[in-house]
C-alpha positions in Angstrom: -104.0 36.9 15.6 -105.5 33.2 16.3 -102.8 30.5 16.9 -102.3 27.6 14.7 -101.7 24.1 15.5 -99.9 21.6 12.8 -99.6 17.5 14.1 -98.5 14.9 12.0 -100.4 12.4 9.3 -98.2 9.8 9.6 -99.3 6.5 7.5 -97.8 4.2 10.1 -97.1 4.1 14.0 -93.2 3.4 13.8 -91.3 6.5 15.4 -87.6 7.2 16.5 -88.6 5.4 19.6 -90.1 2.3 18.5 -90.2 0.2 15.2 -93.9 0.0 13.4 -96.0 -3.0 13.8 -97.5 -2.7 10.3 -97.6 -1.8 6.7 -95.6 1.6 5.6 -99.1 2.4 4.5 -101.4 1.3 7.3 -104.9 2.8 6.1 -106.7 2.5 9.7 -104.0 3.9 11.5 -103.4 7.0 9.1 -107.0 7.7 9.6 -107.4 6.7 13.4 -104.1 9.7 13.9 -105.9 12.2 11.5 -109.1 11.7 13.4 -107.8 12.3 16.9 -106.1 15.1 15.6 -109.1 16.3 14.1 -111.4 15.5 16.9 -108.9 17.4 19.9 -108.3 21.0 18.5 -105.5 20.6 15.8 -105.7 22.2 12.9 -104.2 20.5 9.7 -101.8 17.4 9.9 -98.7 17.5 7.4 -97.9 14.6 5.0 -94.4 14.2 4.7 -92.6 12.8 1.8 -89.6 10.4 1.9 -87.5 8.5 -1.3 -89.5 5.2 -0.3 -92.2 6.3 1.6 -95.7 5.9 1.2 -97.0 9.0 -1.8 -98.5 11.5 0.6 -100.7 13.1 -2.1 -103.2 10.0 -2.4 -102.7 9.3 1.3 -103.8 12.9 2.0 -106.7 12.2 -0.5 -107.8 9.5 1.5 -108.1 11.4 4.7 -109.4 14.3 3.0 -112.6 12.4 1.9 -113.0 11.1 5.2 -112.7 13.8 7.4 -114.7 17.2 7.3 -113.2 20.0 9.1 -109.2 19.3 9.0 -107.0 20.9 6.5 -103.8 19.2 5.4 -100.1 20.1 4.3 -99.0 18.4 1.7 -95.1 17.8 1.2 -94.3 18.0 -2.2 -90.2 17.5 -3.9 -90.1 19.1 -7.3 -87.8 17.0 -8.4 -90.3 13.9 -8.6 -93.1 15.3 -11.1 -93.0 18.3 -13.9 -94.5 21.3 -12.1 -97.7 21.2 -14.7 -98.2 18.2 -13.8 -97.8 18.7 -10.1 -100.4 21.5 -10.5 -102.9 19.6 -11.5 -102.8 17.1 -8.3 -102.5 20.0 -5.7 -106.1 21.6 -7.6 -107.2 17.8 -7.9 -107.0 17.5 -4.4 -107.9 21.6 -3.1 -111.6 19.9 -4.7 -111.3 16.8 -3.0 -110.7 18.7 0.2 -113.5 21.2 0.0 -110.3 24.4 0.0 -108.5 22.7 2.7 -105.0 22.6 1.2 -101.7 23.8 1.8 -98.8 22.9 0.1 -95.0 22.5 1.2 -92.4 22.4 -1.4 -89.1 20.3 -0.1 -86.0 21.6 -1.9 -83.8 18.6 -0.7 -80.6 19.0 2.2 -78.8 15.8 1.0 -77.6 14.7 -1.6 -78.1 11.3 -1.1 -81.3 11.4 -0.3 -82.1 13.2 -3.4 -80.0 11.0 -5.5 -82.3 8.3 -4.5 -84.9 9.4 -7.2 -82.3 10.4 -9.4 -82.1 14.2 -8.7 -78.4 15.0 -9.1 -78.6 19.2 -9.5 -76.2 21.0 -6.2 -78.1 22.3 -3.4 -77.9 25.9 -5.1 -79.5 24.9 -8.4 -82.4 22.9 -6.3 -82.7 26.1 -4.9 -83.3 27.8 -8.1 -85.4 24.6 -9.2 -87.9 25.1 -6.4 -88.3 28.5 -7.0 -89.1 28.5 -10.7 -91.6 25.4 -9.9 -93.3 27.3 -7.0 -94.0 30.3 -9.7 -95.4 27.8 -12.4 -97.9 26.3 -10.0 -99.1 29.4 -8.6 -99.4 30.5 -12.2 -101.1 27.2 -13.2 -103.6 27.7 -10.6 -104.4 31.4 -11.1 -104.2 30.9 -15.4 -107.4 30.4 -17.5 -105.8 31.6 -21.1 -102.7 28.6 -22.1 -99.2 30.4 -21.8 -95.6 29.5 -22.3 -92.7 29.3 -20.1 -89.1 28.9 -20.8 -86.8 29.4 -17.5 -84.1 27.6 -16.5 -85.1 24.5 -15.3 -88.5 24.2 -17.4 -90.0 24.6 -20.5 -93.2 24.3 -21.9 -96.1 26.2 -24.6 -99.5 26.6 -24.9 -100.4 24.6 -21.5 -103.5 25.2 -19.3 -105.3 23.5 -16.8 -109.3 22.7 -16.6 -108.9 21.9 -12.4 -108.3 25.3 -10.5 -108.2 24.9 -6.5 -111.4 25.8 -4.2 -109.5 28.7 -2.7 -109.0 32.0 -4.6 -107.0 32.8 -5.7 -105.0 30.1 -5.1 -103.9 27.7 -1.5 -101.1 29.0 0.3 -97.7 27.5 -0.3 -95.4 26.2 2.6 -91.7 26.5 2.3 -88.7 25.7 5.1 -85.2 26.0 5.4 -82.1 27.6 7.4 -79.7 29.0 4.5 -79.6 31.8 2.8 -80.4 30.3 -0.9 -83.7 29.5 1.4 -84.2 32.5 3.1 -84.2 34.2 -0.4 -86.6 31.5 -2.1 -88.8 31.4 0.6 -88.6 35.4 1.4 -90.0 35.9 -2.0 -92.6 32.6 -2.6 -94.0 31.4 0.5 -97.0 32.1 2.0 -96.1 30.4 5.4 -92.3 29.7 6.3 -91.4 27.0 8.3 -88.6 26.8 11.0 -87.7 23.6 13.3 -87.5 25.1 17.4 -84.5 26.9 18.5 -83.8 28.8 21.3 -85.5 31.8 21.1 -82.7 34.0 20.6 -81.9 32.3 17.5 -85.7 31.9 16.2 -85.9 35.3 16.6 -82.9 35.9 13.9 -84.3 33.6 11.7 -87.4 34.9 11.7 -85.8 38.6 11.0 -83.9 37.4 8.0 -86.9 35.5 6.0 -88.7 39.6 6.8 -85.1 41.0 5.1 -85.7 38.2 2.6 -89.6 39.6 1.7 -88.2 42.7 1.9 -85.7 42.6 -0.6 -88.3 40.3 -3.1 -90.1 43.4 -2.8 -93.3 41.8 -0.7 -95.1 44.4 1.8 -96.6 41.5 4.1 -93.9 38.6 4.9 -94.9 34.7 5.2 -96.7 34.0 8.3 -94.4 31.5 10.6 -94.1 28.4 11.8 -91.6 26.7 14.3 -91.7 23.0 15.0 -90.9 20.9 18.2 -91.3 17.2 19.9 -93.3 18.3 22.8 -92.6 15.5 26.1 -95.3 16.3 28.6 -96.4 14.7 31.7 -98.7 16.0 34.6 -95.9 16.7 36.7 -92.2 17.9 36.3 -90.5 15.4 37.3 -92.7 12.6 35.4 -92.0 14.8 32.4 -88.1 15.0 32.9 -88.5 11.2 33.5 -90.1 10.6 30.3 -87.5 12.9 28.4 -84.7 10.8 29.5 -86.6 7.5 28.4 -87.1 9.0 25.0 -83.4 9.7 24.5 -82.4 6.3 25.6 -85.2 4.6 23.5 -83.9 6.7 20.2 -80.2 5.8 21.1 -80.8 2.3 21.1 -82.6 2.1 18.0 -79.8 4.1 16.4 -77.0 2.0 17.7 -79.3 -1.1 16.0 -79.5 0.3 13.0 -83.1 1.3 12.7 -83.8 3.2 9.9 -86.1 5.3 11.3 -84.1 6.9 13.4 -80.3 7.1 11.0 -82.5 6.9 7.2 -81.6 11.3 7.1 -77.8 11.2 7.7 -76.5 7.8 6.5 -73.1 9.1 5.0 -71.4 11.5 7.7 -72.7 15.1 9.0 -75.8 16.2 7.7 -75.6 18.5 4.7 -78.3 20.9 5.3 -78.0 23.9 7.5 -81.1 23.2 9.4 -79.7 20.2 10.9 -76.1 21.4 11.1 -77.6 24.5 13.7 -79.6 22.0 15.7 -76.2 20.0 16.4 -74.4 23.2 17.2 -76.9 24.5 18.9 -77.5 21.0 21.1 -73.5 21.0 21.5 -73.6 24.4 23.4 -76.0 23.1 25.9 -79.0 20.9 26.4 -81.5 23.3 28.2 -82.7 26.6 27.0 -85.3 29.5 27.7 -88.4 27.6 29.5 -88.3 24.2 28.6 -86.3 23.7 25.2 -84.3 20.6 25.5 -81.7 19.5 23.0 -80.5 16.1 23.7 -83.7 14.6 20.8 -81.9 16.8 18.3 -78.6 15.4 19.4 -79.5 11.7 19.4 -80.8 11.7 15.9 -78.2 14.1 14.3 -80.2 16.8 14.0 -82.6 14.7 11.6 -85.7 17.1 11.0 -87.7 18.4 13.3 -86.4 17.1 16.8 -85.4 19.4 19.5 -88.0 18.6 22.3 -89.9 21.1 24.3 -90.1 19.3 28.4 -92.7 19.8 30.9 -96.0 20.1 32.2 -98.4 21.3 30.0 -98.5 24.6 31.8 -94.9 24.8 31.2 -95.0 23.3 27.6 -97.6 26.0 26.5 -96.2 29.2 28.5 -92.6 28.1 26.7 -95.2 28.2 22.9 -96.6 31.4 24.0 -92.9 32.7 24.4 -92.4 32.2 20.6 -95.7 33.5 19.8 -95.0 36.5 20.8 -92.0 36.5 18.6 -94.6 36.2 16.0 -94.9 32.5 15.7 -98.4 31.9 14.6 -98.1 28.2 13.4 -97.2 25.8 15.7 -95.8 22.7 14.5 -95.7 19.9 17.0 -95.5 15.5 17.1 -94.5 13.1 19.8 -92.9 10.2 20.1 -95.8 8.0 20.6 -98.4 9.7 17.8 -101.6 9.0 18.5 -101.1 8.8 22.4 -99.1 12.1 22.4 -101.2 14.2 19.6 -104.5 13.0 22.0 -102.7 14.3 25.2 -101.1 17.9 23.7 -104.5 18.5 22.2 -106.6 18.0 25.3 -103.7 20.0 27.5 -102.1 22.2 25.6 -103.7 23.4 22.4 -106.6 24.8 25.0 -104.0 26.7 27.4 -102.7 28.4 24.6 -105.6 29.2 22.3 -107.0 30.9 25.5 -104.1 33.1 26.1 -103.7 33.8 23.2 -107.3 35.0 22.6 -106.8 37.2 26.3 -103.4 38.5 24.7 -104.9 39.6 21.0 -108.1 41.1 23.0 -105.8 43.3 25.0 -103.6 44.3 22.4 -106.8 45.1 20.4 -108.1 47.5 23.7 -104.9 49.2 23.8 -104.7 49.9 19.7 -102.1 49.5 16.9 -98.5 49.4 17.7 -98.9 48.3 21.1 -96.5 45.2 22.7 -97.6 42.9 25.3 -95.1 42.1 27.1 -94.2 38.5 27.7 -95.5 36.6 30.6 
């Protein structure tokens, strides 16, 4: 099936590797980055959420009414609004985006990030939290007669809304994580289920236990997936192993300043979440693996997020994407360092290799009939 590509919607142009020269909420730049995404073959741009960032959902609103063809991912934390609520402003927004909404519920990794906005539940009861609220907004959006609820975490009678999304019967709902508590959640909720890049041994585990997770849910079709990595390209090689090294030595000397950009995820000690725990222990068994996976991003940041790096050409870069594709990796998720340089350069080199392979691979498999591999190249 057709490849996906996810870029970034950042609202400034401050990265790991070099401080912003604005406003957390620079209005040009967010919608000069959406529109070179838009305008070199991406697909939909994620707006992430942060304790003090800019709110992604106007932001996302913004480019939505500027921009005609790109859809957007919308990070949402249910512990910041009530889920009717919340609802309301992913339907609000489905209309403002002509159907061109996706939404991805954050269940929190650390505590002290969460704390921030006064969420205090463990990271088994956000778990449960996230689950419940992903139920009442899919509800929400698919209800025309008012119901109750009483669950756990949430309680309300007699509530509908009068703003349904675009898309029926409802947008597709984005959910990520590395533990089991998230492997169950998003085995049974999500449509689409995000991983950050591992080696492809280990994606391919990952991706087997969210399948066991649908399984057990009782789902027939699993969520679609999505893997995530800090492509470093150049047009040679070497340049690109050049530039790799840079980017490493730029992030560490931010971090040993301070910068919050680069330390904001894991101020207090190791990181809490699991995700960011198997990038360290994956980055302290070795720095190189499969085609061009490269650890030493992951390793400089403390496995903050998405951040193990693929390295190459862009013929190297897209053979290594095609590799996970054909683990069954549909969604690729992928920023640079430099954001609007990086996103221009990886959508005029790399989002074409791989749609066209892709495209050759699907029409072969389609000649030869259902069930048939193809093998890797």
């Amino acid at each position: 099936m057709p490849v996906e590509f996810l870029g970034i919607a950042a609202t400034h142009n401050g990265s790991e590797t070099s401080p912003r020269s604005g406003a957390a909420f620079d209005k040009e730049y967010t919608l000069k980055l959406a529109r070179a995404h838009e305008d070199h073959g991406w697909d939909r741009v994620l707006f992430a959420y942060g304790s003090g960032s800019p709110d992604p959902a106007p932001a996302a609103a913004y480019i939505a009414s500027r921009l005609d063809k790109l859809r957007i991912l919308l990070a949402h934390r249910p512990n910041v609004s009530y889920p009717t609520f919340a609802a309301k402003t992913f339907a609000t927004l489905d209309q403002i985006s002509d159907g061109r909404l996706t939404v991805h519920f954050i269940t929190g990794g650390s505590d002290h990030e969460q704390g921030r906005e006064g969420d205090t539940l463990t990271k088994d009861e956000r778990y449960s939290r996230t689950r419940e609220y992903i139920e009442i907004v899919k509800r929400i959006w698919t209800s025309h007669e008012p119901f109750d609820h009483e669950g756990e975490h949430y309680r309300f009678h007699d509530f509908v809304s009068d703003v349904f999304p675009v898309q029926q019967p409802r947008p597709d709902v984005s959910f990520g994580g590395s533990s089991a508590a998230a492997y169950a959640a998003g085995g049974a909720e999500a449509d689409i289920y995000a991983l950050w890049g591992e080696p492809l041994e280990k994606t391919a585990e990952q991706i087997e236990a969210v399948k066991a997770a649908a399984r057990a849910a009782g789902r027939t079709t699993p969520p679609r997936i999505q893997v995530a990595f800090r492509p470093i390209i150049a047009p040679t090689e070497e340049l690109a192993w050049e530039k790799a090294h840079r980017t490493v030595d730029a992030i560490k000397a931010r971090k040993e300043q301070g910068e919050p950009a680069v330390v904001r995820h894991h101020r207090r000690g190791d990181p809490e979440n699991t995700g960011s725990q198997r990038l360290i222990s994956i980055a302290r068994s070795g720095e190189r693996y499969d085609r061009a996976l490269w650890t030493p991003t992951a390793a400089a940041t403390g496995g903050a997020g998405n951040s193990n790096a693929l390295v190459g050409t862009p013929e190297t870069v897209a053979r290594a994407l095609l590799d996970y594709y054909d683990l069954g990796v549909d969604i690729i998720s992928a920023r640079g360092y430099d954001l609007l340089g990086d996103a221009i350069d990886f959508g005029r080199h790399v989002i074409p290799l791989v749609r066209e392979e892709v495209a050759k691979r699907d029409a072969e498999r389609a000649a030869r009939g259902p069930g048939t591999l193809v093998e890797a190249g």
